[in-house]
C-alpha positions as CSV (number, residue, x, y, z in Angstrom):
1,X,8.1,-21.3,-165.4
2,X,5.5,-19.2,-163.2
3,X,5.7,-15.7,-162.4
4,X,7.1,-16.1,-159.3
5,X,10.9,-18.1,-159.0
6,X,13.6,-19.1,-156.8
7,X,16.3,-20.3,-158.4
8,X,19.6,-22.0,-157.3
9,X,23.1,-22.5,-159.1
10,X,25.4,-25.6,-158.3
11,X,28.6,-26.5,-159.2
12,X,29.6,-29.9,-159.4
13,X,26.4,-31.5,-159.5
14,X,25.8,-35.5,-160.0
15,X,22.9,-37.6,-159.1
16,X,23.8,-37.7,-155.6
17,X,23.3,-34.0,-155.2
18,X,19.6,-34.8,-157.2
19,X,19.5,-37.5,-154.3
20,X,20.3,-34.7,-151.7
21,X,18.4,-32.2,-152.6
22,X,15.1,-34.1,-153.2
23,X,15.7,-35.5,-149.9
24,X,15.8,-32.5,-148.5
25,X,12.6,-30.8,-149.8
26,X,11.0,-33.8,-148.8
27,X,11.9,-33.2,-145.5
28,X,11.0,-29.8,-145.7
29,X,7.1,-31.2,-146.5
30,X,7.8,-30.5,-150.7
31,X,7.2,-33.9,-152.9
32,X,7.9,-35.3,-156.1
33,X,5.0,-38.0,-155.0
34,X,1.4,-36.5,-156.2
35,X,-0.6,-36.6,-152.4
36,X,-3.4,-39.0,-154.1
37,X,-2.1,-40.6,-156.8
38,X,1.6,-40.9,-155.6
39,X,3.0,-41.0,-158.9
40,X,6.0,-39.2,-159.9
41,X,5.7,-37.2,-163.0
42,X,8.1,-36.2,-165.6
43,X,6.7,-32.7,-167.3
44,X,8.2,-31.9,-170.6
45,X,9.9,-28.8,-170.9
46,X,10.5,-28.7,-175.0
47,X,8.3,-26.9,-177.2
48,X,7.6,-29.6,-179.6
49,X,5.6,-31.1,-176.3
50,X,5.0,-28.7,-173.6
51,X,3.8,-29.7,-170.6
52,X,3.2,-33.3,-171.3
53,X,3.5,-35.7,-168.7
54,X,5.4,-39.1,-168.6
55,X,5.0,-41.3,-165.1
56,X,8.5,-42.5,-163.6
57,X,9.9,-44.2,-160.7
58,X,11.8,-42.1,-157.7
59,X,15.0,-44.1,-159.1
60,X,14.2,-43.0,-162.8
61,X,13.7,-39.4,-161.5
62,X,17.2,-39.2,-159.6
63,X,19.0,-40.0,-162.2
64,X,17.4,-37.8,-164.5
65,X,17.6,-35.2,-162.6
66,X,21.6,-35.8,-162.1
67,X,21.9,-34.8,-165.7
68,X,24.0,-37.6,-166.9
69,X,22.5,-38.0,-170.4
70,X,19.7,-34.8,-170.5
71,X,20.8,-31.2,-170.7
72,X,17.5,-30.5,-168.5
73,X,14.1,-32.3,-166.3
74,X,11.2,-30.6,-165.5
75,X,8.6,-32.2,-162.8
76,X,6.5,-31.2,-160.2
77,X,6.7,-30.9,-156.4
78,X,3.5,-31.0,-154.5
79,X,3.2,-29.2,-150.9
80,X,0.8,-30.7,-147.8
81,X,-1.8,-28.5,-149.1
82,X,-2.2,-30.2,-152.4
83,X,-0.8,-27.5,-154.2
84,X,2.4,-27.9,-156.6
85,X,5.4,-26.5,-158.2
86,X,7.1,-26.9,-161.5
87,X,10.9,-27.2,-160.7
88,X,13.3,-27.3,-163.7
89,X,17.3,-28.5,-163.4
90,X,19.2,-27.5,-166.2
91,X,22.5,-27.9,-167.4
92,X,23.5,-23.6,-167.4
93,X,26.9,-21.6,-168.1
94,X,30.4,-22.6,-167.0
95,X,29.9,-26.1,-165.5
96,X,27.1,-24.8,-163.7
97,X,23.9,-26.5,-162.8
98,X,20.3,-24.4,-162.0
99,X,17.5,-25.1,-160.1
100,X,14.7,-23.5,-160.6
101,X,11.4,-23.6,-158.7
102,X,8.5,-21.9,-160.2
103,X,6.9,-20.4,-156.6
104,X,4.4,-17.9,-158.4
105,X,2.0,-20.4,-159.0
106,X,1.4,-21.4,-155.0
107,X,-0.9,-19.6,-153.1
108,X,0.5,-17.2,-150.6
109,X,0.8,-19.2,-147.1
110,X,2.0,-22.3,-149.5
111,X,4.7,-19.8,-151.4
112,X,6.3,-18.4,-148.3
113,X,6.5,-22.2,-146.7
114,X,8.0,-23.3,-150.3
115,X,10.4,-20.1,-150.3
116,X,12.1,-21.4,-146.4
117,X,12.0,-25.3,-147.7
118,X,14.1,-24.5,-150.5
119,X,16.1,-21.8,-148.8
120,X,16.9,-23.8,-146.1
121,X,18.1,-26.7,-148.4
122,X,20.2,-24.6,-150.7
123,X,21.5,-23.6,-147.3
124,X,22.5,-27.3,-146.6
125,X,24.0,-27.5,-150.2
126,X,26.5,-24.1,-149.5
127,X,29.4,-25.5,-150.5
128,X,28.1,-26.4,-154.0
129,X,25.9,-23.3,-154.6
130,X,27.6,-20.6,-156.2
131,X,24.1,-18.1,-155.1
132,X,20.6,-17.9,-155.7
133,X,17.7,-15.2,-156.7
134,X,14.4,-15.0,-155.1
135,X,11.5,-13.1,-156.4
136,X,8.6,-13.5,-155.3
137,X,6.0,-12.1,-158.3
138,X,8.9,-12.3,-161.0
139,X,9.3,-8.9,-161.6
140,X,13.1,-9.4,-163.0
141,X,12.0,-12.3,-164.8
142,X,13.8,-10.9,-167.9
143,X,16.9,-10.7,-166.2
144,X,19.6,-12.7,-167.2
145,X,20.2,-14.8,-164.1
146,X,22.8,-16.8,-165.1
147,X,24.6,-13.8,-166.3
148,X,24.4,-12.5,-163.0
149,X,25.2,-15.1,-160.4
150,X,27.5,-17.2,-162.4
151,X,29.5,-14.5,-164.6
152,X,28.8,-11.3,-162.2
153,X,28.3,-9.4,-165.4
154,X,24.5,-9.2,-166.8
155,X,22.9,-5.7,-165.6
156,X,20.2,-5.2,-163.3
157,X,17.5,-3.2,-164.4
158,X,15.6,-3.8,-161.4
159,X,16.0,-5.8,-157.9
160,X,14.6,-8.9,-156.7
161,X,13.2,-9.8,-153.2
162,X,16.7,-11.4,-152.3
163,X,20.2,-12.4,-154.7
164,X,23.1,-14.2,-153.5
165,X,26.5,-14.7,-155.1
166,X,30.3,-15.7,-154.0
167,X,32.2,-12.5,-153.1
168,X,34.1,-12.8,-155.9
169,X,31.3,-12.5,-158.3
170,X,29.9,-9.8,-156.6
171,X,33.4,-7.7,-156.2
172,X,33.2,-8.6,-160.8
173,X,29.9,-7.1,-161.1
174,X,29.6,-3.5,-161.6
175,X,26.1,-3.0,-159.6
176,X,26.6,-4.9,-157.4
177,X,30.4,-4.3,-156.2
178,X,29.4,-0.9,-154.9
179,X,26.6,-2.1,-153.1
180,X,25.9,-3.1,-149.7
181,X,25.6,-6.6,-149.1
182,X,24.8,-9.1,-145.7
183,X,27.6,-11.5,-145.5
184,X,25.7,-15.0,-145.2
185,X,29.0,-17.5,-145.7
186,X,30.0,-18.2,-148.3
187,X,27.3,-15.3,-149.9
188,X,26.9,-11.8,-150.5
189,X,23.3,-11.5,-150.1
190,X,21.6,-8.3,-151.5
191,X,17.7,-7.3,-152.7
192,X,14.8,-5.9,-151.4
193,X,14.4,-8.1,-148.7
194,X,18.2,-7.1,-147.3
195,X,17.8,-3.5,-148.3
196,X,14.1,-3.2,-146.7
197,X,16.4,-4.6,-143.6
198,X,13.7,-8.3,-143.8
């Protein structure tokens, strides 16, 4: 993944929620269809072969991407601009399903428009997603995300731009249970975006 990461966890997810969400960044102006081409390509996330590229059909891609029979897809999103994304959904800890979008390698205007798509469409998905982390330049890339958002246990040696869990994972987690937090239903939302009052 880039630098630069937003990254969602869902419980309970099937092809349908791969049908939703992709649905929804496409009406947020962020496609799996490459603007000239308007091929749809698989990118290989293992290191035997990383990076290569396999075309498939939008079917073929929603029910990879529902994680029936792979433990993760990789593919790219492209924005109006011509620029894209990497976005990775893998099979994570406890039942739990992440999302991850790879928003360092856009351009600034493009990564702030990419940032509100996929907020606003893990917004949509609430009841499913257990919290998200958004960091802009992925400075806590080492961080152990899942660890955080899905067990409320993983320390934080530093904070990203914004990080949402359930309340109870926050009341678990021993930085963040004596923090202060926005309530955003059904979130705790806390970072430097909350702190720096954004």
């Amino acid at each position: 993944m880039g630098a630069g990461f937003f990254y969602a966890y869902h419980l309970g997810w099937t092809r349908q929620d791969a049908r939703t969400l992709l649905g929804d960044l496409e009406a947020e102006g962020l496609r799996p269809t490459h603007p000239v081409t308007g091929r749809i390509t698989l990118v290989s996330l293992d290191s035997p072969s990383p990076g290569a590229r396999s075309p498939v059909t939008r079917e073929q891609l929603l029910s990879l991407a529902g994680l029936q029979r792979l433990h993760e897809v990789g593919f790219r999103l492209w924005t109006g601009q011509g620029h894209d994304l990497l976005v990775r959904i893998r099979r994570a800890r406890a039942g739990a399903v992440a999302v991850e979008f790879s928003v360092g390698e856009l351009p600034e205007p493009g990564r702030e428009h990419a940032v509100g798509a996929i907020r606003r469409t893990v917004g949509r998905a609430s009841a499913l997603c257990i919290g998200f982390v958004v960091d802009r330049v992925g400075a806590t890339a080492a961080t152990d995300w899942d660890g955080v958002v899905i067990e409320g246990a993983a320390p934080l040696d530093s904070w990203p731009d914004t990080v949402a869990v359930r309340d109870e994972t926050a009341s678990r987690h021993p930085q963040l249970a004596v923090m202060e937090a926005v309530e955003m239903s059904p979130w705790k939302v806390f970072g430097n975006e909350v702190l720096g009052g954004v």
